[in-house]
C-alpha positions in Angstrom: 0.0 0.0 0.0 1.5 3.3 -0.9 2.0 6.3 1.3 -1.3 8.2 0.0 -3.6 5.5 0.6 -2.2 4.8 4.2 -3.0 8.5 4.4 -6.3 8.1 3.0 -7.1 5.2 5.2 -5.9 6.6 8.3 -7.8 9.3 7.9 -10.8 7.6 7.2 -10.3 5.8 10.4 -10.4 9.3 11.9 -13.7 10.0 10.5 -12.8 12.5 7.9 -13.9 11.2 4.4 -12.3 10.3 0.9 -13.0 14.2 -0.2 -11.2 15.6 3.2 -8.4 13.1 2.1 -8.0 14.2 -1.2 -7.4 17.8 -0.1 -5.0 16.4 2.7 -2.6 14.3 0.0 -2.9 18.0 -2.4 -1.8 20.5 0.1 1.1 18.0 0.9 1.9 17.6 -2.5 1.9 21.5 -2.9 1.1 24.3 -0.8 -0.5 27.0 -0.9 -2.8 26.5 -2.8 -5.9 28.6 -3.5 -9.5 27.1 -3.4 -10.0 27.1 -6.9 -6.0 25.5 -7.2 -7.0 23.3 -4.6 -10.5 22.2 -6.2 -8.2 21.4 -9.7 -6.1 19.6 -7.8 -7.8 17.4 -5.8 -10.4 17.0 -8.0 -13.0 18.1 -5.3 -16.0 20.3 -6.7 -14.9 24.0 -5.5 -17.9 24.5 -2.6 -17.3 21.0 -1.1 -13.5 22.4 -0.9 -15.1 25.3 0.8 -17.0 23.1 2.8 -14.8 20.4 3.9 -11.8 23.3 4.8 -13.7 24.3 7.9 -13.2 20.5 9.5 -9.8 20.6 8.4 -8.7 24.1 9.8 -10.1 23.2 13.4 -8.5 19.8 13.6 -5.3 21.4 12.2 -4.3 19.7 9.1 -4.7 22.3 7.1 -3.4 25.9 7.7 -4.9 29.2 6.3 -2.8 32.1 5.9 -3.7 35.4 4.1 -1.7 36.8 1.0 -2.9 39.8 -1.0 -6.0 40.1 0.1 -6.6 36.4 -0.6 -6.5 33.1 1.8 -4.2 30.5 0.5 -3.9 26.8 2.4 -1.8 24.5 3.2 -0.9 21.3 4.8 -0.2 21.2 8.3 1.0 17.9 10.0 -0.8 14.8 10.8 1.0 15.0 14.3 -1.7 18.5 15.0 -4.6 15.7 14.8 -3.5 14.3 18.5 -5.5 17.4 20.4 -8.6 16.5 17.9 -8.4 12.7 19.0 -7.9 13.3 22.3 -11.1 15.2 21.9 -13.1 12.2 20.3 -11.9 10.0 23.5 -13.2 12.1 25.8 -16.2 13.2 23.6 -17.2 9.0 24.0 -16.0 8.7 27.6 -18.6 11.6 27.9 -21.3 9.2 25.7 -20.9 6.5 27.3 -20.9 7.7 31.3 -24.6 9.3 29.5 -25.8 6.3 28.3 -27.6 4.8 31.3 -29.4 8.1 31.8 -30.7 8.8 28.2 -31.2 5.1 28.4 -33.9 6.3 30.8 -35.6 8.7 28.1 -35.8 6.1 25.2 -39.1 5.2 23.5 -37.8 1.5 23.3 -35.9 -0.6 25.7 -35.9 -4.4 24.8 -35.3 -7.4 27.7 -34.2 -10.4 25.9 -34.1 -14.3 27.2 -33.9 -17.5 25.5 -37.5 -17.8 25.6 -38.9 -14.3 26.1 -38.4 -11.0 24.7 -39.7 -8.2 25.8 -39.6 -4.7 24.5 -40.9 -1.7 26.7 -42.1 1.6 25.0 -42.9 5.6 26.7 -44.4 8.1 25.5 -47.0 8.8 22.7 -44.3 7.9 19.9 -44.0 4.3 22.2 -47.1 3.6 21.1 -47.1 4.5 18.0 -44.6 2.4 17.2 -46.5 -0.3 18.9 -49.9 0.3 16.1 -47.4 0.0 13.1 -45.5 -3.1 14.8 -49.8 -4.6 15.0 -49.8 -4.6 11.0 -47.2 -7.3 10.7 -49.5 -10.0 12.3 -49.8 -13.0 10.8 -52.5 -14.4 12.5 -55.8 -13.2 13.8 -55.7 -10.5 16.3 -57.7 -10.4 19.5 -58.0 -7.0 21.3 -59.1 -5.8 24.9 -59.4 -1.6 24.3 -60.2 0.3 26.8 -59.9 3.3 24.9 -59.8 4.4 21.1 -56.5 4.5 19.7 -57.0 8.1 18.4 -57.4 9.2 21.9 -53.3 8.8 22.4 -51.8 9.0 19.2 -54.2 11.7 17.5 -56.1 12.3 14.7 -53.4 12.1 11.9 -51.9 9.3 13.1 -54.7 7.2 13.3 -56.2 8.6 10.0 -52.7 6.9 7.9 -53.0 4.4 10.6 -56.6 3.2 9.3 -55.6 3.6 5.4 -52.6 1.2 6.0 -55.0 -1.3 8.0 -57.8 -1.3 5.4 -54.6 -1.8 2.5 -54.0 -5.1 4.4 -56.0 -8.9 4.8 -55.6 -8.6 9.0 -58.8 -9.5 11.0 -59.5 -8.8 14.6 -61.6 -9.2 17.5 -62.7 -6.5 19.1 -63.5 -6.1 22.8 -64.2 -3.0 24.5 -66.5 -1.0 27.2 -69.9 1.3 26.2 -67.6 4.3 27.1 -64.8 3.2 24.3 -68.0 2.6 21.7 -69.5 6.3 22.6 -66.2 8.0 22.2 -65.4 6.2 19.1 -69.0 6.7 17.2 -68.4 10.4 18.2 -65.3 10.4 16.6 -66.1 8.7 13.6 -69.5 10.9 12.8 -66.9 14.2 13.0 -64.5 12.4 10.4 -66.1 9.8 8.2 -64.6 7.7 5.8 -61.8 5.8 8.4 -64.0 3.2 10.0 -61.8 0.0 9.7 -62.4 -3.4 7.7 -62.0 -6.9 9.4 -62.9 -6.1 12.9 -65.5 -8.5 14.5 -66.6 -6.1 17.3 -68.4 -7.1 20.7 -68.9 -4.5 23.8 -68.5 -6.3 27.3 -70.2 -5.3 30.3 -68.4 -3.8 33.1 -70.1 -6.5 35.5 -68.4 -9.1 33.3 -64.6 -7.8 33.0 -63.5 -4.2 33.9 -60.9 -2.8 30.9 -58.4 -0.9 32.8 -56.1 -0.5 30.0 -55.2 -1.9 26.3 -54.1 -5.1 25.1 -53.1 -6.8 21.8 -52.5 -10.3 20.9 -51.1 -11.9 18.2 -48.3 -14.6 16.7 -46.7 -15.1 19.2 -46.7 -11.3 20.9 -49.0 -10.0 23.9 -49.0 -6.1 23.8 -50.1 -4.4 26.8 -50.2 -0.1 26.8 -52.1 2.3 28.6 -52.2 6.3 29.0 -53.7 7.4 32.0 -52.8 9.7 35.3 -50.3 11.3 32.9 -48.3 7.8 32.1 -48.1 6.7 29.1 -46.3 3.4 28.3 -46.4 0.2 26.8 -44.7 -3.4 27.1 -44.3 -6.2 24.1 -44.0 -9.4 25.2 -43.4 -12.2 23.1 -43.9 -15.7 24.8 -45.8 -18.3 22.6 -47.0 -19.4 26.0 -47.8 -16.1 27.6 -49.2 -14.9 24.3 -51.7 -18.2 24.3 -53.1 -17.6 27.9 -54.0 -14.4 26.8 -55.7 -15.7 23.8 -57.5 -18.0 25.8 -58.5 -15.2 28.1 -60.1 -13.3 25.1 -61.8 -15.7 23.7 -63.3 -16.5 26.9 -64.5 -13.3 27.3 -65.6 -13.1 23.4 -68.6 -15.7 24.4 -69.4 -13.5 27.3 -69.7 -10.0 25.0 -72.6 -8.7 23.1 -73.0 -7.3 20.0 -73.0 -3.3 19.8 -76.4 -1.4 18.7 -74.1 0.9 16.1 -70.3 0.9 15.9 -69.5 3.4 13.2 -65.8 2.8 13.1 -66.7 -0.5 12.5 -66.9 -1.2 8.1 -68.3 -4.5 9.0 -71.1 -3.9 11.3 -74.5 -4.0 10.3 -77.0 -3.3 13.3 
């Protein structure tokens, strides 16, 4: 390997790229140089020179110096890079002593064992995540909701949300509360046209099973979220056991629901 491309490669390393390194090897070659000599000569387009020169000044390889009226550059040594990678090692020790914290603040944190994974989510984006991760079921859904999805992730969302669900062949079963079937008629009379296809829909009565938050199941995947008192979280668990019991535990409750007088957001429901 010749001495330019160990320069090249070494400075590659050092997270400048193949145009910084072209510029590097030219000013070596010959210095000064203007930026238009330095754009023919390195065969870098003359405002990516411009560009790329402001990197290069502050880490040192390059030097500007001013002759009538006019900045000329020119290569400084790679030995000036040492204070700039000092700066990257401490710039990571920095990142990583973070990490924990900002860990903390992330919309996903994933547990993994040799049977179960689980994946927790915060936030309204959480969530979100969790309605688009629902459309890659293979396998009939079953759904506890104990309130309409619209209500967390908002009206947009749910809107592109309901065009990609109607797009696809997935089928669900529906359980929710009178309250979740008021809110989402009301909805669905102020913005017509989104009601969903392939939902079997059933309302159960609060003396039967209280819904005190929202759950999903499918494959092999039991999603659990809820936003209320100001949290707002969710949990993915995938267990072909776990996600079983809950499918049992649906369709138990499926024979214990009754049909709903109207569901508007509902394309298959005929009164």
């Amino acid at each position: 390997m010749e001495n330019g491309q160990k320069v090249t490669r070494y400075l590659e390393r050092a997270g400048f790229d193949q145009d910084s390194a072209a510029i590097y090897l030219a000013l070596q070659k010959k210095s000064p140089q203007s930026i238009s000599e330095l754009s023919r000569s390195s065969e870098v387009e003359r405002t990516r020179v411009y560009r790329l020169l402001g990197k290069l000044k502050t880490t040192g390889l390059v030097k500007e110096q001013v002759a009538h009226k006019r900045s000329l550059y020119r290569a400084g040594p790679l030995g000036d890079l040492e204070t700039y990678l000092l700066d990257i090692e401490d710039e990571a020790r920095s990142l990583r002593l973070e990490l924990p914290e900002v860990e903390k603040l992330s919309a996903v944190r994933e547990l993994v064992s040799e049977a179960t994974q689980v994946k927790m989510y915060k936030g309204r984006e959480g969530i979100k995540q969790m309605q688009w991760n629902l459309l890659k079921s293979t396998s009939m859904i079953y759904s506890i909701m104990h309130k309409p999805m619209f209500d967390i992730t908002g009206d947009e969302f749910f809107m592109r949300w309901a065009e990609r669900w109607n797009k696809s062949e997935l089928v669900v079963r529906l359980l929710y509360d009178r309250a979740f079937l008021e809110e989402s008629n009301k909805w669905h009379k102020k913005n017509p046209g989104y009601a969903v296809r392939g939902h079997d829909s059933r309302m159960l009565s609060r003396a039967v099973y209280k819904i005190e938050y929202c759950l999903d199941v499918y494959d092999d995947t039991v999603a659990f979220y809820n936003w209320s008192g100001g949290e707002i979280f969710g949990m993915e668990v995938v267990n072909r056991e776990i996600a079983n019991s809950h499918r049992y535990l649906a369709e138990s409750l499926w024979v214990m629901s009754v049909g709903p007088d109207q569901d508007i957001g509902n394309k298959n429901h005929t009164p």
